[in-house]
C-alpha positions in Angstrom: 0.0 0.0 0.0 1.3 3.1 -1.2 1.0 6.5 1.1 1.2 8.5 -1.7 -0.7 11.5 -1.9 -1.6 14.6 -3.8 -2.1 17.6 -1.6 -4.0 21.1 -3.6 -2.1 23.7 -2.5 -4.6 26.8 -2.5 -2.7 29.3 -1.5 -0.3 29.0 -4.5 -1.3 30.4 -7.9 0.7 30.9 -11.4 1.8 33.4 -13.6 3.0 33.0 -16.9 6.1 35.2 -18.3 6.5 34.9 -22.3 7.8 36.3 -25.3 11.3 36.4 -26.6 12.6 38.9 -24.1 11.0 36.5 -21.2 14.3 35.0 -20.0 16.3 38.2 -20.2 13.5 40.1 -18.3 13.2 37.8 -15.6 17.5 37.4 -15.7 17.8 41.0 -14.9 15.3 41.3 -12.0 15.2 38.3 -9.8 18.1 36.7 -7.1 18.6 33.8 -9.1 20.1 32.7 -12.6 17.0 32.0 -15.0 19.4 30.9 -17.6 19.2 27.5 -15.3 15.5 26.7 -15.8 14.4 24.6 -17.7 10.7 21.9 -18.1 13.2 19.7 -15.9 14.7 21.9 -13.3 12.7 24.2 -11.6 14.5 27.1 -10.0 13.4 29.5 -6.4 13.9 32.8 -6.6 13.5 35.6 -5.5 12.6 39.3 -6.2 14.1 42.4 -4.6 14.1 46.1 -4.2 17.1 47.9 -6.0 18.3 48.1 -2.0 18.0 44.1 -1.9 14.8 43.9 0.5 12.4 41.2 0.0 9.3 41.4 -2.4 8.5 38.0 -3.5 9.0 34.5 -3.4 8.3 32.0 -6.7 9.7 28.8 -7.9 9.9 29.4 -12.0 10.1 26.2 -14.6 9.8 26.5 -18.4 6.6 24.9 -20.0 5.7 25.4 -23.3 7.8 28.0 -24.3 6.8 30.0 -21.0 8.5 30.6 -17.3 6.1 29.9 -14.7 6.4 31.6 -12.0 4.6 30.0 -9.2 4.1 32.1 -6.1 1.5 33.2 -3.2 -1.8 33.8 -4.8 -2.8 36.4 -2.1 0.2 38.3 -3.4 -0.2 37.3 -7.2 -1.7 40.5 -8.3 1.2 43.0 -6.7 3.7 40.4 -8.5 1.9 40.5 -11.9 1.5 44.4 -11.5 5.2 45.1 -10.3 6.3 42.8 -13.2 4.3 44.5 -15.6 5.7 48.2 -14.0 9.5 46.6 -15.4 8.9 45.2 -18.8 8.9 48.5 -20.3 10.0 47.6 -24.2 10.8 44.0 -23.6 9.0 42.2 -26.0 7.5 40.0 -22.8 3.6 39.3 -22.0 2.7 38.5 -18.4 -0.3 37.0 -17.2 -2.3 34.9 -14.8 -2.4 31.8 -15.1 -5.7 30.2 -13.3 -6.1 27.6 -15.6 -3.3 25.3 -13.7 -3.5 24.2 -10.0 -0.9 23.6 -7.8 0.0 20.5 -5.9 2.2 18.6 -3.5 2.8 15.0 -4.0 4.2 13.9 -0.7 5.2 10.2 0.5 7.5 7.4 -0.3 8.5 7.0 -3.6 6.5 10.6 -4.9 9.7 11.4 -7.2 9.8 8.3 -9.1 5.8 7.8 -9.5 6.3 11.0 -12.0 9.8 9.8 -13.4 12.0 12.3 -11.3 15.2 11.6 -10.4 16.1 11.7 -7.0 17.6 15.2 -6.8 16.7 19.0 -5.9 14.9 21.3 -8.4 13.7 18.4 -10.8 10.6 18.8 -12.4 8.0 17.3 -14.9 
């Protein structure tokens, strides 16, 4: 018997960041290096006043030619907004997301039920 389970995590929503600029955009205003993402490594970060003080939170992963950015959905809104303050003339779009959910697959043998190695960041 497996204790495998699937856990809805509400309180986490997605945003999509697209367009050809996407990766440069996102490169240029979050703690982390976007150039690692990809659909099989998901990637924290972080975003951050010029001063370095904390905005936001998100895990980002590549699907379908977009970054997800996958963050609080109380604060979804400010992040989509303060995104969309940046993009300036980058040829990026962003937008929510509600059309994916977010879950946590938790218990023994939860990695290799969706064909992930063993490792942190992997992602399917």
């Amino acid at each position: 018997m497996s204790d495998r389970r699937a856990i809805p995590l509400e309180q986490r929503g997605v945003l999509a960041v697209t367009g050809e600029d996407a990766r440069a955009f996102l490169q240029g205003l979050t703690s982390n290096d976007v150039n690692r993402v990809a659909a099989d490594r998901a990637l924290w970060s972080a975003l951050l006043t010029p001063q370095g003080r904390f905005l936001f939170e998100f895990f980002m992963v590549e699907h379908d030619g977009a970054l997800l950015l996958e963050c609080e959905t109380a604060r979804r809104d400010d992040l989509l907004r303060k995104l969309s303050m940046y993009k300036l003339r980058s040829k990026v779009g962003v937008a929510k997301r509600d059309d994916l959910s977010v879950f946590a697959l938790i218990g023994e043998g939860s990695a290799q039920a969706l064909g992930l190695p063993d490792e942190a960041g992997a992602a399917a």
